[in-house]
N, C-alpha and C positions, 0 to 999 in steps of 0.2 A: 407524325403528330398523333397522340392521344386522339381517340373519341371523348367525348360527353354528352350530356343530357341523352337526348332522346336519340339519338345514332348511338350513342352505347348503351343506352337498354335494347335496343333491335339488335345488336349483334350478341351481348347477353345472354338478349332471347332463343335470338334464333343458332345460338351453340353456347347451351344451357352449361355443360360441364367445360366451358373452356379454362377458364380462371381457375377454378377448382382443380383444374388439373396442374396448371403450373403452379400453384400453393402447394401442392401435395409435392411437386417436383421441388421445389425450393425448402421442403421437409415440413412444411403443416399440416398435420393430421384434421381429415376431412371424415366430418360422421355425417351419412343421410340417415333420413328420419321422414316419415309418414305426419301426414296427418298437423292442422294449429293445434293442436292438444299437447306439443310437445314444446318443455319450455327453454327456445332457445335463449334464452339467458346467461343459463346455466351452464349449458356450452361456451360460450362466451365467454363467462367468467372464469372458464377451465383452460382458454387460449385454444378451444378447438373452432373449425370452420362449418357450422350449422350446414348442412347443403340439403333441400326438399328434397324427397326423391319423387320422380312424377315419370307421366308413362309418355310413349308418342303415337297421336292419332293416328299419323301418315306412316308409320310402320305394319305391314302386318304380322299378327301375332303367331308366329309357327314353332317356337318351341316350347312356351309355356304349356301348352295342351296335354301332352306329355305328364305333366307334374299336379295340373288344378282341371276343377271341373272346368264345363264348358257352361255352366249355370252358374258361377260365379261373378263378382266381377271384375267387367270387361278393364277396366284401369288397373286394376291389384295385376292383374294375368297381364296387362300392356308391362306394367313395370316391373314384372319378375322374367318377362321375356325376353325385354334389352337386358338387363341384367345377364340373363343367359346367354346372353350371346357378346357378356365384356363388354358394355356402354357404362357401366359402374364400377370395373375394374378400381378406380381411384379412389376409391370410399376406405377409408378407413377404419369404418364401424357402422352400425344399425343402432336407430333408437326406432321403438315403437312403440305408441300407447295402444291401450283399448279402446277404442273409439268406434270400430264397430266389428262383428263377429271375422267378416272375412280381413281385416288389417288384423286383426288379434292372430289367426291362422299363418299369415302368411309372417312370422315372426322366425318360427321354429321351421317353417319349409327354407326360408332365409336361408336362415345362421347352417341349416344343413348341408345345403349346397354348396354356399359360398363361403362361408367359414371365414364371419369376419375375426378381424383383432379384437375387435372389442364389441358388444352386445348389449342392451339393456331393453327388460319390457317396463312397463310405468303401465300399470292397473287405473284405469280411471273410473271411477265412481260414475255411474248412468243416471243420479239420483241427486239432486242439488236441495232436497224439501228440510234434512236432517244435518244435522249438526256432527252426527258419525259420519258424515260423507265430507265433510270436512276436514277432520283430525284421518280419517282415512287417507286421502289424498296427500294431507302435508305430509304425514311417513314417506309414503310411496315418492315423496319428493327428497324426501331427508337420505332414502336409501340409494335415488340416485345421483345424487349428489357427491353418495361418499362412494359409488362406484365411480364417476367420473376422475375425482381426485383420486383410485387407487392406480388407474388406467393412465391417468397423466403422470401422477407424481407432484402437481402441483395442489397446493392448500386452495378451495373457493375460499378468500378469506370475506369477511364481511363486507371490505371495502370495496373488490373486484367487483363483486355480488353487486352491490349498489350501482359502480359505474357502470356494467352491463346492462342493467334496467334502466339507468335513466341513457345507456347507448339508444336502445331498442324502442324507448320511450320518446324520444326525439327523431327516430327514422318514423316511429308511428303517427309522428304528430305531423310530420309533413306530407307523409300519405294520406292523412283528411286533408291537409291545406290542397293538396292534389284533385282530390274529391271532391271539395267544396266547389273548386272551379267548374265543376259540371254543371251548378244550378241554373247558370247564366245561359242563357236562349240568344245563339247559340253555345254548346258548351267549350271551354278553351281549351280542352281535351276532347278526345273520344272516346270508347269505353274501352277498342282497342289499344288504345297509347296505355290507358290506365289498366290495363290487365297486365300488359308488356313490361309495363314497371313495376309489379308488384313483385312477377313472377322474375323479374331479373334480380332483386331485390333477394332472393330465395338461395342462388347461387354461388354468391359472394360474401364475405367477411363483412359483417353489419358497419367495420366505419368503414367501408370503401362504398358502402351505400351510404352513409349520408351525406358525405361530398356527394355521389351521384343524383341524390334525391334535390340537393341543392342545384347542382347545376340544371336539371330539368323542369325547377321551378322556375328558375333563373329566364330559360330559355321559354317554356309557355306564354309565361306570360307578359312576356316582350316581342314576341312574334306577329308577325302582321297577318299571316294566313292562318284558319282556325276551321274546325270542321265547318258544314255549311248544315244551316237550321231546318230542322225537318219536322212536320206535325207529331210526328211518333214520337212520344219522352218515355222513354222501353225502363223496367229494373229487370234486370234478371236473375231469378232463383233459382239455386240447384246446390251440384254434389262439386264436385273436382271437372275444374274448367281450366285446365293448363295447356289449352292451345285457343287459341285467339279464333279458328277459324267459323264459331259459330258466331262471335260476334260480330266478325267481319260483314258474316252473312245477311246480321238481323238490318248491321247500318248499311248495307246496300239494297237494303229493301226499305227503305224512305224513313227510318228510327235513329234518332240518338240514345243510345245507351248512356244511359248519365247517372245510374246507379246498380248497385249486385248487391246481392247475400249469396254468393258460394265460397267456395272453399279456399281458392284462387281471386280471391275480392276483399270485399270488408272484413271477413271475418276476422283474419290473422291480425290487422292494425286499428280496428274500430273502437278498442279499448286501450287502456295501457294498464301497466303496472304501479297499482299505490302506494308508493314508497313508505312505508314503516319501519319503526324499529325490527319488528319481527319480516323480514325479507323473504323470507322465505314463504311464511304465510301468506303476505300480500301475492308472491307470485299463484301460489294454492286457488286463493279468493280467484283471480283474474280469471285464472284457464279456466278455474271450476264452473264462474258463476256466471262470467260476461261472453264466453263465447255463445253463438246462439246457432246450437246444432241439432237437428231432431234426433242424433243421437244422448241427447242429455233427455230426461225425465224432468217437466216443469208443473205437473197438474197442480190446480189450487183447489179449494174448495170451496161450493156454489154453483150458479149455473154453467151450461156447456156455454156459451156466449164469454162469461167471466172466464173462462179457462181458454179460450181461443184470443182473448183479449191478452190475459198474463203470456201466451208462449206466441204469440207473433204481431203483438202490439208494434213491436220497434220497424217493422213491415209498414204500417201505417205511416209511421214517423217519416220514413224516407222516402214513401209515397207523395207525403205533403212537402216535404224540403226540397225535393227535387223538381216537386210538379210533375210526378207522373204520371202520365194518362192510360196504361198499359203496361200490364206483366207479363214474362213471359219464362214459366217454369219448364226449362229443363234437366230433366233428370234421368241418368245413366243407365241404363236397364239392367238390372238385379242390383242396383241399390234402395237395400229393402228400407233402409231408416228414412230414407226419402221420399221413398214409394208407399210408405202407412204414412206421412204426415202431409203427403201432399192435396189427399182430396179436403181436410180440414182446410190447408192453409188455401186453395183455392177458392173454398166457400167463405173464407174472413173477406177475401181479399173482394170477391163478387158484390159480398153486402156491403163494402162499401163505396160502388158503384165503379168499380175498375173492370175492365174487359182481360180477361184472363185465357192464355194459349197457356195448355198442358203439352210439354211433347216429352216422349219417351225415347233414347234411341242408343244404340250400339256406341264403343267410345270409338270411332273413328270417321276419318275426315271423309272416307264415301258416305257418311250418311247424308252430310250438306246435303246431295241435291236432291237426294227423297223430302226433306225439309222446306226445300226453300220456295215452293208453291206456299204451304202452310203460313211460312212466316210471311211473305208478301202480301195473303191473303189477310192477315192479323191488321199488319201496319196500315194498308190503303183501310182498312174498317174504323181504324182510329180515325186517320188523315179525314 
């Protein structure tokens, strides 16, 4: 018998490339790709299998070193190392955006080593203030586009186009409905269940995610056992969080995680795509405007207050909807677009009277216990 809901995102999870590999065996071309900045839609709409490519904490890293600095980062070098050693054998192609200098690098160290079938970079605009950053990005979308259809052989017609985004648009919309369940004290998920399914969500052919996103709503919210209520209502902020075990860590230190901004959370499904005539555009607008990365450039003009308010307002929003009483940022050590925005967005988050843990730390699962005095320390200070 079949798994669902929540037993098959745990096995999803926890053997990330299984499905991908038997799509690939049953002849579906499987492209990983870096980074929410890339628009799987598009894929989609080409009949290929979107697959994230993400690193493993619990591995260590012994071949990469070889190849990238040791001052890079520690996630980019996790996932060029499995790679090196055939964990992505099944990939049938690389997409990469620019989304920040070391995903930009490791593009061409890629494609040289591994020599996919198929390759594409998508240049992304850092600059959302200009209307050239606009018509920029739709090119840079236009042109992969028509890379995709020369690689496949099929037309993205306008129609496919459509039903892909309102696919993607409908698994996004029940990854809030998934979310929203965390308001409630206690919440009917945990922040582990809901990372689990985001990132299983990442693996698989988008409709065999929204029957899965179905059945595990299906199943929360019909269940009689539910996390257990804890004074700690934790958000947590950071870079690429594709392994569960910090969070494990924060809710067995007396916190419910009941919201995120990383990379691996809201980001990817917090918005959707607004269906227009021009489809292509609406996708441009989405990635360009609505994801909220310190890699994008948001200044306004006016005081530094107005300018901290315009790029992490939406920080507040989810503070209040969720009823959080504490943040708690962590960020990957040498991820520099994280590490310039982080003492700002500390100090928004301070003045409005939230208690804020900064932690910095290596990508791997021996950091937990250097942490977990820290974080214990954090949550009994709420409680």
């Amino acid at each position: 018998m079949s798994l669902t809901g929540l037993s098959r995102v745990r096995q999803l999870y926890q053997n990330r490339g299984s499905r991908a590999k038997e799509l690939r065996g049953d002849g579906r071309r499987v492209i990983g790709y870096f980074c929410c900045y890339t628009p799987v839609e598009m894929m989609t709409a080409a009949g290929l299998v979107p697959y994230r490519i993400m690193g493993n904490m619990r591995e260590p890293i012994t071949q990469a070193d070889a190849y990238l600095e040791t001052i890079m980062c520690p996630f980019i070098r996790s996932c060029f190392d499995i790679a090196m050693k055939g964990h992505y054998d099944f990939l049938n192609g690389l997409v990469v955006p620019h989304t920040c200098d070391t995903v930009e690098r490791i593009y061409n160290i890629w494609r040289y080593y591994h020599k996919p079938s198929y390759s594409h970079f998508i240049n992304v605009p850092h600059m959302v203030k200009y209307p050239s950053s606009y018509n920029f990005f739709k090119a840079e979308l236009e042109l992969f586009k028509k890379s995709l259809e020369e690689f496949t052989g099929i037309e993205i017609t306008a129609q496919s186009l459509r039903q892909a985004i309102e696919l993607n648009n409908e698994n996004r919309a029940m990854l809030r409905k998934l979310c929203d369940l965390r308001r409630e004290a206690p919440p009917l998920l945990s922040g582990t269940e809901m990372t689990q399914t985001v990132i299983a969500g990442m693996t698989i052919p988008a409709e065999e995610y929204r029957a899965l996103l179905e059945s595990v709503i299906d199943e929360v919210t019909t269940r009689q056992e539910r996390p257990e209520r804890k004074p700690a209502r934790i958000l947590i902020y950071g870079a690429e969080i594709d392994d569960t075990a910090f969070i494990e860590l924060v809710e067995e230190s007396g916190a419910n995680v009941v919201i995120d901004d990383h990379c691996m959370g809201t980001r990817p499904y917090w918005h959707d795509v607004e269906v227009n005539k021009d489809l292509i555009g609406a996708i441009t607008a989405r990635y360009l405007e609505m994801i909220r990365c310190p890699r994008t450039y948001r200044k306004t003009p006016g005081t530094h207050q107005a300018d901290l308010e315009n790029r992490f307002g939406y920080l507040r929003d989810f503070a209040q909807d969720f009823n959080v009483n504490g943040v708690i940022m962590y960020v990957i050590r040498f991820c520099d677009t994280h590490e310039l925005d982080a003492p700002n967005v500390r100090d928004y988050l301070q003045g409005l009277g939230l208690p804020v843990l900064h932690l910095e730390e290596d990508y791997s699962t021996a950091a937990m216990e250097r942490l977990k005095t820290r974080v214990q320390a954090f949550t009994e200070m709420i409680g």
